[in-house]
C-alpha positions in Angstrom: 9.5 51.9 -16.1 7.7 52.7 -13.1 4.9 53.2 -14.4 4.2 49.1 -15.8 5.4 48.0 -12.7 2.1 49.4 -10.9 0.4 48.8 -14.0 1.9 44.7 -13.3 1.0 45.0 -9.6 -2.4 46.5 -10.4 -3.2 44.5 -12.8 -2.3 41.3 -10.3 -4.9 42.0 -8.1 -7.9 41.7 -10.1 -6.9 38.2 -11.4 -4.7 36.5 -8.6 -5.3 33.3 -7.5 -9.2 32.6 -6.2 -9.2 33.5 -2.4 -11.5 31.7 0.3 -14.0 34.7 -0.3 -14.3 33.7 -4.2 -17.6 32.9 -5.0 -17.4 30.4 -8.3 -20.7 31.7 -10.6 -23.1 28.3 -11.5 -25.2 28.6 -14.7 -28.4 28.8 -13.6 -28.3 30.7 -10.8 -31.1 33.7 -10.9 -29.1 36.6 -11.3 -26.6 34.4 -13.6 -29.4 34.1 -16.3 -31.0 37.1 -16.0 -27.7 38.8 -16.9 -27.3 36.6 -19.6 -30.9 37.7 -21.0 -29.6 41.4 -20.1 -26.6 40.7 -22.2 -28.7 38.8 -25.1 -31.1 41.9 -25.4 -28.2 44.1 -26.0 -26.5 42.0 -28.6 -29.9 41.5 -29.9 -30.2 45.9 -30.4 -31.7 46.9 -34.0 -28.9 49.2 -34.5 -27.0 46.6 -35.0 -29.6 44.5 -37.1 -27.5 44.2 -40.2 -23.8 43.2 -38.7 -22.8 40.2 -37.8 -21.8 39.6 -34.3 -19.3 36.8 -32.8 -19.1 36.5 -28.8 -17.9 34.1 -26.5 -17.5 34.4 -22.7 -16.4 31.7 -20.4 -15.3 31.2 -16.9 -11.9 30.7 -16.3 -12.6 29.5 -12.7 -15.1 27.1 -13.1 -14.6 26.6 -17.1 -18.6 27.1 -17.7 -19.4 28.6 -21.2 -21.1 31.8 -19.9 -22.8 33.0 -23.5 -22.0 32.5 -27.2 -23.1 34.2 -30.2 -21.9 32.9 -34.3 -18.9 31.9 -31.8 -17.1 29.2 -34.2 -17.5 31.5 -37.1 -14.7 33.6 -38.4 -14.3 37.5 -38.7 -12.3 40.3 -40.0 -10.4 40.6 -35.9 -9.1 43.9 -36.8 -6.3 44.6 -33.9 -7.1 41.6 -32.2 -4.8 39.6 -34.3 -2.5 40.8 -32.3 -3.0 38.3 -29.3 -1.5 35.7 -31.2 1.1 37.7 -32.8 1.9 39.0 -29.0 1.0 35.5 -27.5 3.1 33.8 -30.1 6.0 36.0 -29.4 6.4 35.8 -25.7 6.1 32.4 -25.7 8.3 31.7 -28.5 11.5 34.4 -27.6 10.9 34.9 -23.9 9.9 38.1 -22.2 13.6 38.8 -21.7 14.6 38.4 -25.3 16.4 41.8 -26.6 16.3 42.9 -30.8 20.2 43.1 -31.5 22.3 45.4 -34.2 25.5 45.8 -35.1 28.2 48.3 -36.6 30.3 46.3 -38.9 33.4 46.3 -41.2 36.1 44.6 -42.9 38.3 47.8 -42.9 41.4 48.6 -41.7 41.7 51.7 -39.4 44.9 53.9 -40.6 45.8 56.8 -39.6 42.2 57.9 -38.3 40.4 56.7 -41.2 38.4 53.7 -41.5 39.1 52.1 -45.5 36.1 50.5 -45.9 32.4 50.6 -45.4 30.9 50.8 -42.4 27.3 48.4 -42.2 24.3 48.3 -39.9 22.3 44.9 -39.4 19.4 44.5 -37.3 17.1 41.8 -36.3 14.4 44.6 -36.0 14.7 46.8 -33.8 11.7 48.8 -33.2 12.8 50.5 -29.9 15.3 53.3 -31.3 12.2 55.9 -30.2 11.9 58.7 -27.5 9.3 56.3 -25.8 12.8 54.2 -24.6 15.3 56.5 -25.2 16.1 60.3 -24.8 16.4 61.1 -28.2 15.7 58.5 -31.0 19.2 59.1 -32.5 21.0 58.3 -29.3 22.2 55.2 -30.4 24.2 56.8 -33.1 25.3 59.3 -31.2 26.6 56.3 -28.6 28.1 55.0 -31.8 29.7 58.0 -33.2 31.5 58.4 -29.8 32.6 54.5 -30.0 34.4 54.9 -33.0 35.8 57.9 -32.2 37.6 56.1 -29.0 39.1 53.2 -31.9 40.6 56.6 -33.2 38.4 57.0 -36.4 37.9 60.5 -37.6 36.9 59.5 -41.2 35.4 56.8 -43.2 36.7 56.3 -46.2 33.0 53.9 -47.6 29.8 54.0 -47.9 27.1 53.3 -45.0 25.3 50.7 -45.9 22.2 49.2 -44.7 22.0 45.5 -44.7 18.3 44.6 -43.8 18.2 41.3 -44.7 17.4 39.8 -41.8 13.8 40.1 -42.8 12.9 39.8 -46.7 11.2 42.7 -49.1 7.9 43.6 -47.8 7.2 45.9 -46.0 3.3 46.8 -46.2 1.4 43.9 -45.1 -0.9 41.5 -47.5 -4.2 43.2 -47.8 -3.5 46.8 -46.5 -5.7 49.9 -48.0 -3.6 52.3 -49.7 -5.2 55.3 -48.1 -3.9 55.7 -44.8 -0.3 54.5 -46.4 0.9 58.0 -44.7 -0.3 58.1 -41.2 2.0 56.7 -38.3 -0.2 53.5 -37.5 0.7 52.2 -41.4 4.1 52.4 -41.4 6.7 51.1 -42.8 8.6 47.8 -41.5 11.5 46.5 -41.8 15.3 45.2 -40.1 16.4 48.2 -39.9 13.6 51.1 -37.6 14.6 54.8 -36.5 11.9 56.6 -34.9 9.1 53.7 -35.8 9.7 54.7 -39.1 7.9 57.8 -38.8 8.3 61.8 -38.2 6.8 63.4 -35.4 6.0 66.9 -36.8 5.2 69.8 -34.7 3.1 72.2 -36.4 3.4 75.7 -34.3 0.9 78.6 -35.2 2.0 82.3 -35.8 0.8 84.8 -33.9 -0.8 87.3 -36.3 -2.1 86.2 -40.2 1.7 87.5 -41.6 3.6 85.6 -39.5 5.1 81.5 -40.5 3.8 78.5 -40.1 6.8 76.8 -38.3 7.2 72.7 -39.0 9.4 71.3 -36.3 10.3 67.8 -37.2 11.7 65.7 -33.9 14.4 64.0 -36.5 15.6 66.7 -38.8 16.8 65.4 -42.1 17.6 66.1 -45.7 16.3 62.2 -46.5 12.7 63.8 -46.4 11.3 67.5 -47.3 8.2 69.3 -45.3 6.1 71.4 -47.5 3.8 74.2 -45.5 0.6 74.4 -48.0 -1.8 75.3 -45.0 -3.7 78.3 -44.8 -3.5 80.7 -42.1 -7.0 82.0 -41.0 -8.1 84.7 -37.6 -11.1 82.8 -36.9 -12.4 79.0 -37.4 -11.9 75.3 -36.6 -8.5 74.0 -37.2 -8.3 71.5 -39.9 -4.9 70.4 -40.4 -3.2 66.7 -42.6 -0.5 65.8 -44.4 0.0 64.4 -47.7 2.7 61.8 -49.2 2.7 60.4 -52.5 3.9 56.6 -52.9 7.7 55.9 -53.1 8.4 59.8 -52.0 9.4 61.4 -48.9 8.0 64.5 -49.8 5.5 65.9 -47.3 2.7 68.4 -48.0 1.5 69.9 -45.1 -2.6 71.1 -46.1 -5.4 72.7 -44.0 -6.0 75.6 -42.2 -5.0 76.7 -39.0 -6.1 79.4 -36.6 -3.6 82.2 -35.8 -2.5 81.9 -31.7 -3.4 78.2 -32.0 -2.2 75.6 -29.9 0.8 73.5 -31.2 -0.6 70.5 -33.4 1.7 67.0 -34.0 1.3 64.6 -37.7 3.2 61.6 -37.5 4.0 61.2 -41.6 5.2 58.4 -42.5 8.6 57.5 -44.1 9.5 55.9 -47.4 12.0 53.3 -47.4 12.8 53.0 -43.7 16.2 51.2 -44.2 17.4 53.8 -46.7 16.2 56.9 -43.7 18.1 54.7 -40.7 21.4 55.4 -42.7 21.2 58.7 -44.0 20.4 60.1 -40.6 23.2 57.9 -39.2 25.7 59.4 -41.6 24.4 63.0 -40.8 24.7 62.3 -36.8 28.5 60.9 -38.0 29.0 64.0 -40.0 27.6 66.4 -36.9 30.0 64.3 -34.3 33.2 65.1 -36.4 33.5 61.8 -38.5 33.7 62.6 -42.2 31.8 60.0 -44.6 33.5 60.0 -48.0 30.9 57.8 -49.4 27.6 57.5 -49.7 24.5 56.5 -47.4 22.8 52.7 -49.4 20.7 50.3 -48.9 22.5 46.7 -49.5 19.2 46.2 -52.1 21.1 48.3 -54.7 24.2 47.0 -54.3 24.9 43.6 -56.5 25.6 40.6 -55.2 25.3 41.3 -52.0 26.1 38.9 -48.8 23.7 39.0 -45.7 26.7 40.5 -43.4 26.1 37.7 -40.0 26.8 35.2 -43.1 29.6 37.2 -44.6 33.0 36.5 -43.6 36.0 39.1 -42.3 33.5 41.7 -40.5 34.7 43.4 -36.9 31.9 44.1 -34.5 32.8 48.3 -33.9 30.1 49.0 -31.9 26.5 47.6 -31.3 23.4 47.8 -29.4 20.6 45.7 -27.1 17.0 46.7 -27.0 14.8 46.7 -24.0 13.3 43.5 -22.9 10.5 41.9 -25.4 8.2 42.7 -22.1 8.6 46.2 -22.4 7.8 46.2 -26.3 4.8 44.2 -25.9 3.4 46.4 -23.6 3.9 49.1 -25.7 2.4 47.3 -28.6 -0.6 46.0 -27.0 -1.4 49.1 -24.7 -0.9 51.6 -27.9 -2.0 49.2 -30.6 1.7 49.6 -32.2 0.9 48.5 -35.7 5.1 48.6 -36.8 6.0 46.5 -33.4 3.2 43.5 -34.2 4.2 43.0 -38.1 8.2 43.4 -36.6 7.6 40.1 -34.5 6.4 37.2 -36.5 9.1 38.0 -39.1 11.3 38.2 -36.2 10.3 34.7 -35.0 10.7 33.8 -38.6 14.0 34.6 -38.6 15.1 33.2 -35.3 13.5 30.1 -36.5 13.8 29.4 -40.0 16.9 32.4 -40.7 14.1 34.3 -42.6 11.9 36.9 -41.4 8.9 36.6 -43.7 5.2 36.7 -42.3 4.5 33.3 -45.0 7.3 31.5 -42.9 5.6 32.9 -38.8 2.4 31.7 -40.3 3.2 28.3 -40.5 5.0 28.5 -37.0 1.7 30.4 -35.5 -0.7 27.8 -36.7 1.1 24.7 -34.7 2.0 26.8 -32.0 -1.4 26.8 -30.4 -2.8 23.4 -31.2 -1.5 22.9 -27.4 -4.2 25.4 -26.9 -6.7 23.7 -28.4 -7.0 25.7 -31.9 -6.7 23.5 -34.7 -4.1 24.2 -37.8 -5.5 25.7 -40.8 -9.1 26.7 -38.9 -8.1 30.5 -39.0 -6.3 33.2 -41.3 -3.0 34.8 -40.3 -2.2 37.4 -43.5 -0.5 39.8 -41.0 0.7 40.5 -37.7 -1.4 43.6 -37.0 -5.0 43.1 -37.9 -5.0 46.1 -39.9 -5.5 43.6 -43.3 -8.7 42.6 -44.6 -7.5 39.4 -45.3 -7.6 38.2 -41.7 -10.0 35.9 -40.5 -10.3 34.8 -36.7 -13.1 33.6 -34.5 -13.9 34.6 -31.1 -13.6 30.8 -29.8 -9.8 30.9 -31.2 -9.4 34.0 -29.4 -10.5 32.9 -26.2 -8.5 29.5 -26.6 -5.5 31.5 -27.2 -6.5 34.2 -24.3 -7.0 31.2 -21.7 -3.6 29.4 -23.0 -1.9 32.4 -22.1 -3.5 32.4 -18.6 -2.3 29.1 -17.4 1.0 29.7 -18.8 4.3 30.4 -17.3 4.0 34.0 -18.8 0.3 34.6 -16.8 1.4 37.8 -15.3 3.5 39.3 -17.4 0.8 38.9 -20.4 -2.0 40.3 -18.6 0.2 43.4 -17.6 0.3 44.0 -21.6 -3.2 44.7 -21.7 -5.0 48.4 -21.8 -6.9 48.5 -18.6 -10.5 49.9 -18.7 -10.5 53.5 -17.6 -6.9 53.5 -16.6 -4.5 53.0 -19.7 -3.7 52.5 -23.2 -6.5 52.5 -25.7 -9.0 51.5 -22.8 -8.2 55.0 -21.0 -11.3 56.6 -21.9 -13.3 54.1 -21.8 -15.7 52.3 -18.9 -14.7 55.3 -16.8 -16.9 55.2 -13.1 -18.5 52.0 -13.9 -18.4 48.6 -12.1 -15.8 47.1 -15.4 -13.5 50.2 -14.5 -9.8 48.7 -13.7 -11.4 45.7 -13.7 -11.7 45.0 -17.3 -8.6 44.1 -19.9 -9.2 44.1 -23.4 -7.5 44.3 -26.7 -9.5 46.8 -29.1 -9.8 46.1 -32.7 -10.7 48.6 -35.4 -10.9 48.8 -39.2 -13.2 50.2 -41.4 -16.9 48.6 -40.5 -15.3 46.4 -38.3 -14.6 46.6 -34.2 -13.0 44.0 -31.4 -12.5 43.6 -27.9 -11.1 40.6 -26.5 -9.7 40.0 -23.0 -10.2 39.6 -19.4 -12.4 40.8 -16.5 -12.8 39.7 -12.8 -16.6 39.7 -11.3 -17.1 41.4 -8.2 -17.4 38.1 -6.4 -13.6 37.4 -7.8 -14.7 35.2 -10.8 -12.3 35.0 -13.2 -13.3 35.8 -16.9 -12.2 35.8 -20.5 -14.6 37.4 -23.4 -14.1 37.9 -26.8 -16.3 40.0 -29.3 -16.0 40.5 -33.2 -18.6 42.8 -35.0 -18.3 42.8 -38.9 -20.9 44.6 -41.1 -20.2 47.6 -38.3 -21.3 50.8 -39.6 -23.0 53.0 -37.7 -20.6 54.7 -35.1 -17.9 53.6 -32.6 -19.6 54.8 -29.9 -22.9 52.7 -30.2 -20.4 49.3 -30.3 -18.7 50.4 -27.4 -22.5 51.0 -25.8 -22.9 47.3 -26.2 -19.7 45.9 -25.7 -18.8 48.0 -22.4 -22.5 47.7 -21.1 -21.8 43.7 -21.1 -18.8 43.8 -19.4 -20.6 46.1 -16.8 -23.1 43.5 -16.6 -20.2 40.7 -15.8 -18.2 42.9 -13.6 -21.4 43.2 -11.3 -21.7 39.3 -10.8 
């Protein structure tokens, strides 16, 4: 927690209020336009002759249009949708808002057993994770002991998963199916444990007839961790994982150099609802509660009734997440794919009692008319960016960036943002340069397509907001990050 609020404070500085010894930039000042040639010539570089390129930078100061490029037009944004999923949120549920769930049940308690099921609901969730928490099953253990003090020692149900708070999909329109199995494509749902994802640490014996050892940070019977990787004395380490569609199965291929340094996959889980309760029953079952019954998801049971709808439930234990502030930050700083498709079906429900991304679309595209971004002039297919169906332009993204600015929520949206060379997805990144701290910026990347949208103050404490979309991308990272970062070098300096 500490470690945002310097981030906040940090972050503060560079974008304050203009002092006396502000000096607003005029177009047409010498060293104004011969930056802007300088930062021309570089969008202008043959490597990038065959992509497409949308830029716009503007003032926020003096609200002069500093340089456009295809600016109006829309692109693939990548991770960059996720200003207005972020932007929508905070302004919508408040930076204080906290995801709920519940422990529920119409059964009677007698003579230490509970005669009934016992049902979880959420609104979402995403925070049950070691980033918040000591261990990501704490909650349950929390519960476990709660029940145990309304004297139940046995459950005489099933434990049953009611996610519908948010309806059946949970891969977003447009996804590729070949990175189904790697953290950043997760699952989503009502109901998250661990951000629907294993962390796997993969320890290397010491001689060639030793055993691979697979050290899962949530051990469970819901999944299974297969060791298919060869052990070598002498190469590179090349080590991935493997899950077929609908199974939680998890082959473990590659090889892997004897002595080698501990290695962590993040697999992804099938089914997250379905994996929230099984490892809840198992964390009962370890705590001395007995569970008769089985571990469901309300999908397969007939007929079933949304339990905050239901009638006759008792409320035997539940739980608040951090503040929406904290998640943000998390999403926006590590690019959180689960987190940014979890919040515009949580609007969704809030709003309409519905969490589906077809419902937050129609809520996102009158939320920022305010800001200047008409309805129906962009494509919202998911929350994430990580679709192909999305389609943004970099004059919407600065309309949304600058709405955010003047708004109530200034400060604590800026603080979201990776800062160049000092956090988050920026970390590495404008390191001993004039944009260094000075620079915030949402990256964006998909295959053949990059983004980096944000803020940056000018060394004369000029207030800026950029936004640039490359589609058609496909030589390497590094040369977009040579233009990109070499521009906002070029506006730091001014």
């Amino acid at each position: 927690m500490k470690r945002w609020i310097v981030i906040l404070l940090v972050t503060g500085l560079f974008f304050s209020c203009a002092t006396s010894t502000q000096s607003i930039r005029k177009k047409g000042d010498a060293d104004f336009n011969r930056t802007m040639k300088s930062i021309d010539a570089l969008v202008r570089d043959e490597v990038f002759a065959h992509a497409h390129w949308g830029i716009m930078i503007k003032s926020l100061d003096s609200g002069d249009i500093w340089y456009t490029r295809n600016e109006k037009r829309l692109f693939m944004p990548a991770s960059n949708n996720k200003i207005p999923t972020a932007a929508a949120a905070l302004q919508m549920l408040g930076p204080e808002f906290r995801f709920t769930t519940e422990l529920l049940s119409k059964g009677s308690v007698s003579k230490g057993t509970l005669n009934g099921d016992l049902v979880v609901w959420s609104n979402g969730d995403p925070t049950l994770y070691e980033r918040y928490i000591e261990d990501s099953r704490a909650v349950f253990y929390q519960w476990a002991e709660a029940l145990k003090a309304q004297g139940i020692r046995s459950i005489n149900g099933n434990i049953i998963a009611d996610d519908n708070a948010f309806d059946e999909d949970y891969l977003g329109s447009g996804w590729a199916w070949d990175y189904l199995q790697v953290w950043y494509a997760a699952q989503f749902g009502a109901l998250q444990l661990n951000e629907n994802y294993v962390d796997v640490k993969i320890v290397a014996p010491a001689t060639k007839e030793g055993k691979i050892q697979l050290i899962p940070n949530i051990p469970s019977s819901y999944y299974r961790l297969i060791d298919e990787i060869e052990i070598v004395d002498q190469g590179r380490n090349s080590v991935w994982m493997e899950r077929d569609f609908f199974s939680n199965e998890i082959v473990f291929k590659g090889r892997l150099q004897t002595g080698s340094d501990t290695l962590e996959l993040s697999p992804t889980i099938h089914n997250p609802s379905l994996f929230y309760v099984h490892v809840l029953k198992e964390v009962l079952t370890e705590q001395g509660i007995q569970v008769l019954g089985d571990a469901l998801d309300c999908d397969d049971i007939p007929a079933w009734v949304h339990a905050p709808g239901d009638k006759g439930y008792r409320v035997l234990a539940n739980y608040a997440s951090v503040p929406l502030s904290e998640v943000l930050t998390r999403l926006m700083k590590r690019s959180q794919n689960m987190y940014a498709e979890t919040l515009p079906r949580l609007i969704a429900w809030q709003e309409k009692g519905k969490g589906s991304i077809s419902l937050a679309r129609g809520m996102l595209d009158s939320l920022f008319v305010p800001f200047g971004v008409e309805p129906a002039s962009w494509v919202y297919a998911d929350g994430s960016g990580l679709s192909r169906y999305d389609y943004i332009s970099p004059e919407i993204l600065v309309r949304i960036l600058e709405g955010m600015y003047r708004s109530e929520y200034k400060d604590i949206w800026m603080s979201t943002f990776p800062v160049a060379g000092v956090d988050g997805t920026l970390r590495n990144r404008m390191k001993g340069s004039p944009a260094e701290g000075k620079a915030l910026g949402k990256t964006g990347t998909i295959a053949n397509v990059r983004g980096l949208s944000g803020y940056i103050r000018t060394v004369s404490g000029e207030n800026v907001v950029y936004s640039f979309l490359v589609n058609g991308h496909i030589v390497s990272g590094a040369e977009n990050e040579r233009i990109t970062d070499s521009i906002l070098n070029l506006i730091a300096d001014l």
